[in-house]
C-alpha positions, 0 to 999 in steps of 0.5 A: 496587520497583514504580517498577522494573517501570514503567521496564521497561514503558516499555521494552517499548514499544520491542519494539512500534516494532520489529515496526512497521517489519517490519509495514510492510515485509510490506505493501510485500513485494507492492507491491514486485514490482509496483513495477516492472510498477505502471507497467504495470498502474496505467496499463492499469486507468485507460485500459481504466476510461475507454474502457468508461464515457467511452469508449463515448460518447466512440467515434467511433461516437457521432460 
């Protein structure tokens, strides 16, 4: 009998592998809309980083 209630444990876990996936995609839900822009953005943030800590010594000013 109690052999039983341990196979439906085992089983249990299954429900657990299901939520994952759905855990994922709520993660990916707010990437997803920036997925398209995340080209515009990501490339804006690594050039505006650049010019106010390398760029100021690298200003033609400097030169």
């Amino acid at each position: 009998m109690r052999s039983t209630l341990h196979r439906p444990e085992p089983t249990t876990p299954d429900v657990d592998p299901d939520p994952p996936p759905p855990g994922h995609d709520d993660p990916v839900d707010p990437p997803v809309p920036e997925g398209l822009p995340q080209g515009d953005p990501p490339s804006h943030p690594p050039p505006m980083r650049m010019p106010g800590g390398n760029g100021a010594p690298r200003l033609p000013h400097e030169h």
